[in-house]
Biopython code that builds the backbone (N, CA, C, O; Angstrom):
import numpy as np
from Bio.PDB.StructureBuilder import StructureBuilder

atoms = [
    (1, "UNK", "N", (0.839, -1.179, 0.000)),
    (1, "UNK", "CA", (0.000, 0.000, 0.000)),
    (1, "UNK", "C", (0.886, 1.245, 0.000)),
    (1, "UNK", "O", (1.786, 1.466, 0.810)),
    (2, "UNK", "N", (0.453, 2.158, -1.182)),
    (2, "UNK", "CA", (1.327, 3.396, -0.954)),
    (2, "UNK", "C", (0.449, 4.231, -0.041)),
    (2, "UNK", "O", (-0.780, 4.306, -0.045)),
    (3, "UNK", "N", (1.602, 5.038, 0.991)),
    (3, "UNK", "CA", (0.624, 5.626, 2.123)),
    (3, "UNK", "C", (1.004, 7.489, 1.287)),
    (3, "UNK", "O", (2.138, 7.906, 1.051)),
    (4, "UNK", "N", (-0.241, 8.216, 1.025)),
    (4, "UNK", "CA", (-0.392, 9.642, 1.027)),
    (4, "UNK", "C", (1.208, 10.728, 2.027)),
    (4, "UNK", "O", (1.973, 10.659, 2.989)),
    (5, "UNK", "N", (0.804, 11.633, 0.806)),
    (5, "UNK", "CA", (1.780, 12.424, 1.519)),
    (5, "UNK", "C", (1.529, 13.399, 2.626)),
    (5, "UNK", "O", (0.503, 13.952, 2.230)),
    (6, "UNK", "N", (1.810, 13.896, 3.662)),
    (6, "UNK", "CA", (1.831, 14.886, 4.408)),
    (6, "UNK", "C", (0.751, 15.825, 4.221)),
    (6, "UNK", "O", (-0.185, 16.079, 4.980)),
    (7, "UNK", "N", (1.040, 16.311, 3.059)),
    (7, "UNK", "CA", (0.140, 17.440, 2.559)),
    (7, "UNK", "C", (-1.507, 17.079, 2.193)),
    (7, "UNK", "O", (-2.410, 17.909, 2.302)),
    (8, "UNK", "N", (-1.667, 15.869, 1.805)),
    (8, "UNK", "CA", (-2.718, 15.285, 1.274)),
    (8, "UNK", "C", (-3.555, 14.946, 3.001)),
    (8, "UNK", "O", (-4.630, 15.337, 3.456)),
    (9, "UNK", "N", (-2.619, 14.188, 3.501)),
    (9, "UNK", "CA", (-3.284, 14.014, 4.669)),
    (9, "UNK", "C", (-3.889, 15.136, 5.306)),
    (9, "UNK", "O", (-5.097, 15.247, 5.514)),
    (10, "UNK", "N", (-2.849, 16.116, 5.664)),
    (10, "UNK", "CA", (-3.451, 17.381, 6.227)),
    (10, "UNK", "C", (-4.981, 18.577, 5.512)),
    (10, "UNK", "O", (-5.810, 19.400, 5.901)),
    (11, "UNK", "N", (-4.527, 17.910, 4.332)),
    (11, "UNK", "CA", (-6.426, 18.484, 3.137)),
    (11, "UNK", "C", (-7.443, 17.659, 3.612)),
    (11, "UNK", "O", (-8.604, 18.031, 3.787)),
    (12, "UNK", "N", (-6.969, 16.432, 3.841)),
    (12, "UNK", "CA", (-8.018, 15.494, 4.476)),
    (12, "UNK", "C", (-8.648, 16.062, 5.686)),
    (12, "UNK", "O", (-9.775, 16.474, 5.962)),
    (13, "UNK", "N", (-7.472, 15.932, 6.340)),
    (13, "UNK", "CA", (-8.096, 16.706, 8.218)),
    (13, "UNK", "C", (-8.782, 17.888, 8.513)),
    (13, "UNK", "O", (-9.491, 18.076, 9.501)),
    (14, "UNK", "N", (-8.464, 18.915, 7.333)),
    (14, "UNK", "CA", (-9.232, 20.243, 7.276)),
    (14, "UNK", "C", (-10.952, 19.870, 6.867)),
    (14, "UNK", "O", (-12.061, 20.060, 7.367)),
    (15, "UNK", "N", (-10.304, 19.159, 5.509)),
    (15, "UNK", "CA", (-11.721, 18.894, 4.618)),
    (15, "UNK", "C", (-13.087, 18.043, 5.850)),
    (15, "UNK", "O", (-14.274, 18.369, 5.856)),
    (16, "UNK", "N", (-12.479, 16.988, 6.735)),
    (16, "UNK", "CA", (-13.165, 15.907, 7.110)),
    (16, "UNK", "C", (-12.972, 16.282, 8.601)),
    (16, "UNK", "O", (-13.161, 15.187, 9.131)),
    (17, "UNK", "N", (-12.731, 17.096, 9.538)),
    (17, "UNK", "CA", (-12.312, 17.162, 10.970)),
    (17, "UNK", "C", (-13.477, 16.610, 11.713)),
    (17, "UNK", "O", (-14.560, 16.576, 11.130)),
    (18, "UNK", "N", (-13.375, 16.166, 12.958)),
    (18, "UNK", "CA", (-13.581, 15.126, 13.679)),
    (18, "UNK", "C", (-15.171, 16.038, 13.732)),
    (18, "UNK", "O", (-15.307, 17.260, 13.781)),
    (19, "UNK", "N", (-15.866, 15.353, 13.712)),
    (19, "UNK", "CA", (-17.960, 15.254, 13.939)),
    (19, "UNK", "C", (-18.444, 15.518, 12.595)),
    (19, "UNK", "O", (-19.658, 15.567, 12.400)),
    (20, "UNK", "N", (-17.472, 15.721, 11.486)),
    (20, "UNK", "CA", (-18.045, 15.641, 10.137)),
    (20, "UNK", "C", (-18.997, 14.483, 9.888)),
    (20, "UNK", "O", (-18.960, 13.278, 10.137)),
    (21, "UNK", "N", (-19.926, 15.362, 9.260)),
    (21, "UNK", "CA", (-21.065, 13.804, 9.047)),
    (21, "UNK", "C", (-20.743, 13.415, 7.412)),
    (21, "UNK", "O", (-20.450, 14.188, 6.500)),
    (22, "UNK", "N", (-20.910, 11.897, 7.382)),
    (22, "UNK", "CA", (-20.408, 11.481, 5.840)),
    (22, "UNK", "C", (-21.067, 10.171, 5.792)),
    (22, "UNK", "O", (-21.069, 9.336, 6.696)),
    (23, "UNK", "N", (-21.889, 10.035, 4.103)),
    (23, "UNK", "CA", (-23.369, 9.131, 3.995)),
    (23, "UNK", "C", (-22.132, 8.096, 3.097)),
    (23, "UNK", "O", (-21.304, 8.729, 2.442)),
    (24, "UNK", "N", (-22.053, 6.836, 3.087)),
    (24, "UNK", "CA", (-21.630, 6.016, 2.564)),
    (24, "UNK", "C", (-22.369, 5.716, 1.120)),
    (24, "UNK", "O", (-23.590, 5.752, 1.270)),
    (25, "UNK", "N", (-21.956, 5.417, -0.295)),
    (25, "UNK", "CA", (-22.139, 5.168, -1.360)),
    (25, "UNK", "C", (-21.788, 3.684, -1.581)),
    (25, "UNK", "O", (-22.688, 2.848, -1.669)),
    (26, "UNK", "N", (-21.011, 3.485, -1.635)),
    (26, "UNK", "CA", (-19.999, 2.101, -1.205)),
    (26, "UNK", "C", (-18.471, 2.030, -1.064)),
    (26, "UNK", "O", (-17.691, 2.974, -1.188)),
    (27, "UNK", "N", (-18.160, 0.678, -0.767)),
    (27, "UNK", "CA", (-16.866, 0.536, -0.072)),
    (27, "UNK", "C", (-16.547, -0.698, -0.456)),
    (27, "UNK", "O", (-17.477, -1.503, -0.393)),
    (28, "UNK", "N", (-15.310, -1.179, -0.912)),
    (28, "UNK", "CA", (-14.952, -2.467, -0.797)),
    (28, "UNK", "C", (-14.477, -3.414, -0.210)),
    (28, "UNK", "O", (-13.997, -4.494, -0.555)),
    (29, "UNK", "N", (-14.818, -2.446, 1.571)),
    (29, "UNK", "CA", (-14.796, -3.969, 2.634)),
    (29, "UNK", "C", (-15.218, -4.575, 2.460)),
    (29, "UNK", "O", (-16.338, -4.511, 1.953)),
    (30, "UNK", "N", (-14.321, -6.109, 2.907)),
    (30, "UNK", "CA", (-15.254, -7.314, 2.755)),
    (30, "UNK", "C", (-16.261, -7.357, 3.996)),
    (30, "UNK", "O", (-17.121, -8.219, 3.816)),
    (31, "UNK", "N", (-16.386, -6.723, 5.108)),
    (31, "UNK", "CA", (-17.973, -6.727, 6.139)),
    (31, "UNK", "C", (-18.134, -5.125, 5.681)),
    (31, "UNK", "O", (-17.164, -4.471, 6.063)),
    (32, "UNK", "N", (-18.964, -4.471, 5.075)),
    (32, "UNK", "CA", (-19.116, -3.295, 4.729)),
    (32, "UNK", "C", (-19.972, -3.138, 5.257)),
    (32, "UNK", "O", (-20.487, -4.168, 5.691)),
    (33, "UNK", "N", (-20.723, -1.747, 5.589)),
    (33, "UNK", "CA", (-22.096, -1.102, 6.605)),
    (33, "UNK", "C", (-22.409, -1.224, 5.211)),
    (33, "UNK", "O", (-21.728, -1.449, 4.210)),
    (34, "UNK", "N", (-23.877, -0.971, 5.463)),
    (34, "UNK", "CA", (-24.786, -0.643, 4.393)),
    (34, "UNK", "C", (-25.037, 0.540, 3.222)),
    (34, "UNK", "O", (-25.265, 1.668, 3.656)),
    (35, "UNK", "N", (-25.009, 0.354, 1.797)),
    (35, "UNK", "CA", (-24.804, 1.889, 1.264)),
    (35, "UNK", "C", (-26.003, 2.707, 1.574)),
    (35, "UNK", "O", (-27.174, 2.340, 1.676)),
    (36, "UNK", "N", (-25.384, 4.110, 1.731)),
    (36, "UNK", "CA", (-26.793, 4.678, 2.660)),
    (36, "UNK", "C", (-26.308, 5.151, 3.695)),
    (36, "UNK", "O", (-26.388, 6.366, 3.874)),
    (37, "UNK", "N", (-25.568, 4.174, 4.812)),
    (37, "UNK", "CA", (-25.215, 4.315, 6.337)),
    (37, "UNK", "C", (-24.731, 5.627, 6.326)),
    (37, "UNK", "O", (-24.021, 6.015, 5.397)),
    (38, "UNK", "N", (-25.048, 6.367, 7.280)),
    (38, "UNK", "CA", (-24.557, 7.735, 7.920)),
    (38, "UNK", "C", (-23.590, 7.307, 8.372)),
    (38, "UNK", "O", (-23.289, 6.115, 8.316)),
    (39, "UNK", "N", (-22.664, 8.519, 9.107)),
    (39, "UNK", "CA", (-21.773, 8.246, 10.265)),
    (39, "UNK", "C", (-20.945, 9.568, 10.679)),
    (39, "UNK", "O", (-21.172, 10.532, 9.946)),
    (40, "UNK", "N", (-20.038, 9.777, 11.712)),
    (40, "UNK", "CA", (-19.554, 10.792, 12.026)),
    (40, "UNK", "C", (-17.961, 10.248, 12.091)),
    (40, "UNK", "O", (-17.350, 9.276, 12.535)),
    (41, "UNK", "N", (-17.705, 11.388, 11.426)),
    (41, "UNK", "CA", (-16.043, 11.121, 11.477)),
    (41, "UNK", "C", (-15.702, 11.545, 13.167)),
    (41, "UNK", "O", (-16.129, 12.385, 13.959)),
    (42, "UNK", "N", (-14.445, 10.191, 13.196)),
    (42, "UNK", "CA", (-13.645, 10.072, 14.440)),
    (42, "UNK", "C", (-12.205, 10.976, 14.322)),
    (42, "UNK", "O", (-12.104, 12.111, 14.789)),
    (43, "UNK", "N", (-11.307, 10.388, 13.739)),
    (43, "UNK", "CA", (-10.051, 10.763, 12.868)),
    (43, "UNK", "C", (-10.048, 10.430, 11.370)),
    (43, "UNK", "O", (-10.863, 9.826, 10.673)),
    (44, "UNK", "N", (-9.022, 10.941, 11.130)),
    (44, "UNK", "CA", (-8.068, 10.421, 9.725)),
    (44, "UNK", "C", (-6.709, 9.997, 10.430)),
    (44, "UNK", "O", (-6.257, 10.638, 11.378)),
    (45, "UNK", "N", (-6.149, 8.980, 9.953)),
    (45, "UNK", "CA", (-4.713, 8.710, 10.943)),
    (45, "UNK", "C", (-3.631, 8.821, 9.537)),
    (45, "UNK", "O", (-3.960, 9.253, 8.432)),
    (46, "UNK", "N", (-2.445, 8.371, 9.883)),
    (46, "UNK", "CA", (-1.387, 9.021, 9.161)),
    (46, "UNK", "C", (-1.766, 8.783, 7.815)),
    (46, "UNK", "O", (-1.748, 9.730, 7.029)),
    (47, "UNK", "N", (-2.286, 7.051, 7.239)),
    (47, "UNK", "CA", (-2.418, 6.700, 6.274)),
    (47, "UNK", "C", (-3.226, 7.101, 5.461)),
    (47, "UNK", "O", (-2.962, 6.750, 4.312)),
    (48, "UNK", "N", (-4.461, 7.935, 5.627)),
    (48, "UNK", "CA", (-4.892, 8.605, 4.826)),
    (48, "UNK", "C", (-6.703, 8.042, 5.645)),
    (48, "UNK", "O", (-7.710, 8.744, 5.544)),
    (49, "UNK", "N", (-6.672, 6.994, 6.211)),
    (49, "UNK", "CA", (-7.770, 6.376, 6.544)),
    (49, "UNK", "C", (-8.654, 7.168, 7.097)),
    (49, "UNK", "O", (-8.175, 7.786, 8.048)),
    (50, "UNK", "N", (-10.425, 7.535, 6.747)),
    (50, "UNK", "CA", (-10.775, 7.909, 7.769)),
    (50, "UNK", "C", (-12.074, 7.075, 8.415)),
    (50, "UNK", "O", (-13.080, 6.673, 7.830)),
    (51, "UNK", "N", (-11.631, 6.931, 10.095)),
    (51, "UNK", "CA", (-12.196, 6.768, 11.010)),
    (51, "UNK", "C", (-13.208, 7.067, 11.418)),
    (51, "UNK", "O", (-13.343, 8.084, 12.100)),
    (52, "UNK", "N", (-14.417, 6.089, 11.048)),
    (52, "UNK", "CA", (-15.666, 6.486, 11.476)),
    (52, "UNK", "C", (-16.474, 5.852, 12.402)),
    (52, "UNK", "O", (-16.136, 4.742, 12.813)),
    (53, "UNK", "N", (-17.892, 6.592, 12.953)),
    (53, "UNK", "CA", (-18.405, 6.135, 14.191)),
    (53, "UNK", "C", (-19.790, 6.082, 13.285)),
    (53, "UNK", "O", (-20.212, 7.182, 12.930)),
    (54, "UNK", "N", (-20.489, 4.992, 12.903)),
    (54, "UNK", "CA", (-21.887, 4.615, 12.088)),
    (54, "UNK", "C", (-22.532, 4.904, 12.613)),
    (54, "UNK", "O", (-22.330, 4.640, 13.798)),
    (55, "UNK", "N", (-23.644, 5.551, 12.352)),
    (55, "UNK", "CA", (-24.772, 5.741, 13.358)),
    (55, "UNK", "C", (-25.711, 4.183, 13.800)),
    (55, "UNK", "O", (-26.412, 4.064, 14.805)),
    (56, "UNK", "N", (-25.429, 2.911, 12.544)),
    (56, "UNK", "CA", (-25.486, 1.591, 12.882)),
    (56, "UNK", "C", (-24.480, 0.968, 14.114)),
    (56, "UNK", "O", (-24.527, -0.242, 14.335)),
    (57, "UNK", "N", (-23.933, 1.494, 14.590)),
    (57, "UNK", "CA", (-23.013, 1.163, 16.117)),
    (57, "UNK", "C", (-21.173, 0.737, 15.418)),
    (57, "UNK", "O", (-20.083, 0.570, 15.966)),
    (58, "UNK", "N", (-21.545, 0.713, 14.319)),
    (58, "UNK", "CA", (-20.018, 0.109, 13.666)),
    (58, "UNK", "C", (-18.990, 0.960, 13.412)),
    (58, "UNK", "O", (-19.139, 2.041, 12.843)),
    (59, "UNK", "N", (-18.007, 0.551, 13.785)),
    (59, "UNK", "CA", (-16.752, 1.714, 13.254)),
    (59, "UNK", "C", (-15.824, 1.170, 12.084)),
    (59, "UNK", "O", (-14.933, 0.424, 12.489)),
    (60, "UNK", "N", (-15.848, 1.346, 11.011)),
    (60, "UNK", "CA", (-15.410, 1.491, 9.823)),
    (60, "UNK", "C", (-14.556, 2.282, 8.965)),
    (60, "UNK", "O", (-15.190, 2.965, 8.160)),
    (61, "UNK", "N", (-13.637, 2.356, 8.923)),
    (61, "UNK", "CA", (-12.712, 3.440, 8.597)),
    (61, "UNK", "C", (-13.024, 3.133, 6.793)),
    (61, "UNK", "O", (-13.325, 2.087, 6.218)),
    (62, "UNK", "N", (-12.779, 4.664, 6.211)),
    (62, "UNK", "CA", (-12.961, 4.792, 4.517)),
    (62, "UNK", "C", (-11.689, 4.756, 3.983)),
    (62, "UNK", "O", (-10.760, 4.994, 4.755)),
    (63, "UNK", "N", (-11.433, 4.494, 2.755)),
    (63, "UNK", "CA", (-10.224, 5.157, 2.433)),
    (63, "UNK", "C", (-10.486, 6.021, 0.872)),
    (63, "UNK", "O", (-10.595, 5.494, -0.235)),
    (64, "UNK", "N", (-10.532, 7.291, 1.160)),
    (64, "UNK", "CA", (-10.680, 8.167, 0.222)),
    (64, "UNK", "C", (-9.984, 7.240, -1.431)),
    (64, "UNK", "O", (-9.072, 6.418, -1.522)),
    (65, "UNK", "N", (-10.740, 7.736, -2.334)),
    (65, "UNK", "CA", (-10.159, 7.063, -3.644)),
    (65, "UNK", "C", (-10.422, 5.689, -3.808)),
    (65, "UNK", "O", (-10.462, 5.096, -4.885)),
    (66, "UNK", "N", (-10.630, 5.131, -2.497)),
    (66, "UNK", "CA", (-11.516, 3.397, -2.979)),
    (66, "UNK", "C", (-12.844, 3.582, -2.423)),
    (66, "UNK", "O", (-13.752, 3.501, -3.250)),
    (67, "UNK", "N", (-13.121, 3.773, -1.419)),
    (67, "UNK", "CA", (-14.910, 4.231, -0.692)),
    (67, "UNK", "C", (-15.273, 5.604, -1.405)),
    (67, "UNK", "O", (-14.630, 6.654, -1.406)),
    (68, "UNK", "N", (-16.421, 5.317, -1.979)),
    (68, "UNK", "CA", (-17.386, 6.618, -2.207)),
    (68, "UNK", "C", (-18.291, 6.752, -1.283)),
    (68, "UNK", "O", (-18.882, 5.837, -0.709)),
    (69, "UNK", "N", (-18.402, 7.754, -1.142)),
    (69, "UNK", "CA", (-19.543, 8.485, 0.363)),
    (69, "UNK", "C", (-18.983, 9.544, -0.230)),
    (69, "UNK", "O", (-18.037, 9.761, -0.988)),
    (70, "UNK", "N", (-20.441, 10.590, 0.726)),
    (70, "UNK", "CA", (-20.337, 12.229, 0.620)),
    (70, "UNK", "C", (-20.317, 13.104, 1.756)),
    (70, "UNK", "O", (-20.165, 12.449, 2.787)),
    (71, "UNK", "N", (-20.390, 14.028, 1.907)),
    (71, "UNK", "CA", (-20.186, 15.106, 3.089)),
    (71, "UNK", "C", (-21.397, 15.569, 2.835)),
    (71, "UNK", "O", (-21.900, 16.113, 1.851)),
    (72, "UNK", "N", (-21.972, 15.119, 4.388)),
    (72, "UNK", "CA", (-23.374, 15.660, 4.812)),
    (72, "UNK", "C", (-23.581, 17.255, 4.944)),
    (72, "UNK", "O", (-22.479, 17.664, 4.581)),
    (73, "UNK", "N", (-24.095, 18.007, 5.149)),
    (73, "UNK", "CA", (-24.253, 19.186, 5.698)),
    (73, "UNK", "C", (-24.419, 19.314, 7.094)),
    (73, "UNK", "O", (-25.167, 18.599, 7.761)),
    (74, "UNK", "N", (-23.615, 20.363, 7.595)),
    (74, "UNK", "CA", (-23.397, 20.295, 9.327)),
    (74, "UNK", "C", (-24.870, 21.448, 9.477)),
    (74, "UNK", "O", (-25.246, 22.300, 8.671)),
    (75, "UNK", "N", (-25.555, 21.000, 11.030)),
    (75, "UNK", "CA", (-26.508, 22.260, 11.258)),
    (75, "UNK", "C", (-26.044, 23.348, 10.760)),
    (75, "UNK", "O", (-26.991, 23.986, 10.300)),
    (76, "UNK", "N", (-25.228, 23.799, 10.641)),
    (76, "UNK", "CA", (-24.884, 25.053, 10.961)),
    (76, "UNK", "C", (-24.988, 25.593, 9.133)),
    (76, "UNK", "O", (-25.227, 26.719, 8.697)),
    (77, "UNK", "N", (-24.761, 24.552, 8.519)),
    (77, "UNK", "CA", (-24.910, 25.019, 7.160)),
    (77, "UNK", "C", (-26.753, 24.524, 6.829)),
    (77, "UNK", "O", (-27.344, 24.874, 5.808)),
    (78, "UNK", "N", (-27.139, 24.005, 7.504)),
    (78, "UNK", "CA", (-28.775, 23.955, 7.504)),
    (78, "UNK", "C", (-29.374, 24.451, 7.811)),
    (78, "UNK", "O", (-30.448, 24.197, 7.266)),
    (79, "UNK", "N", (-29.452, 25.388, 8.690)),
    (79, "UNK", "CA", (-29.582, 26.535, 9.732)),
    (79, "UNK", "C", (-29.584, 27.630, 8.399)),
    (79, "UNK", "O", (-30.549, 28.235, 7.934)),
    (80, "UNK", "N", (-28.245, 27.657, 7.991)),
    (80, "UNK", "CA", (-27.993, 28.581, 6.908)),
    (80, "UNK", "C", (-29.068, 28.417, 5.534)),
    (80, "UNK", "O", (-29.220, 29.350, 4.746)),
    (81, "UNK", "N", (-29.553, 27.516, 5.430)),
    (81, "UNK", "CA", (-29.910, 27.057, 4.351)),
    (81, "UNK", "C", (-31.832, 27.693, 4.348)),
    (81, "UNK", "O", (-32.601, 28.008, 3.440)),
    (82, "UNK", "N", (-31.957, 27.633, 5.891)),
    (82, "UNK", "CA", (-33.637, 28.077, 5.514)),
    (82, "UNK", "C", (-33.619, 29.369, 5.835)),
    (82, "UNK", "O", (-34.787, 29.643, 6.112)),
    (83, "UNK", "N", (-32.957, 30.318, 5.954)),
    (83, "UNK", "CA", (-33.112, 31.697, 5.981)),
    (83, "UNK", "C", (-33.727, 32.365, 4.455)),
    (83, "UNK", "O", (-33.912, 33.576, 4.341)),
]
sb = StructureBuilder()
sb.init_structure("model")
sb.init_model(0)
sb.init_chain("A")
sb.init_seg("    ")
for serial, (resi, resn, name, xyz) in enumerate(atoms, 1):
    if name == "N":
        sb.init_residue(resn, " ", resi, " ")
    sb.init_atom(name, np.array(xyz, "f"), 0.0, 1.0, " ", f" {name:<3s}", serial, name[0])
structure = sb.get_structure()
């Protein structure tokens, strides 16, 4: 496995920081959550992985470029949204 560089990781951590909500599309774990599953990001660790908490009780880490999922909208941009 080639592990991401420095810089990539750190776009990750800005882009995805810890209570980001992110809806799963699919993944090619072999025990995968369901496509659909919500969840809240935990970390990203050095490798690029990110660490999630399912709202199904499972923790599942993604790895950007093989898992598709999207970035939910935080209240605060929903909030924004019905003004």
């Amino acid at each position: 496995m080639k592990y991401p560089n420095k810089d990539y990781i750190e776009h990750l951590r800005r882009k995805y920081p810890p209570g980001t909500r992110l809806q799963l599309s699919c993944t090619e774990d072999d025990f995968p959550v369901p496509p659909g599953s919500m969840g809240t990001v935990d970390f990203i660790d050095d490798a690029g992985q990110i660490h999630m908490n399912w709202d199904c009780g499972r923790s599942l880490a993604l790895i950007p470029g093989v898992d598709s999922f999207s970035r939910l909208p935080s209240s605060k941009e929903k909030a924004g949204d019905a003004r």
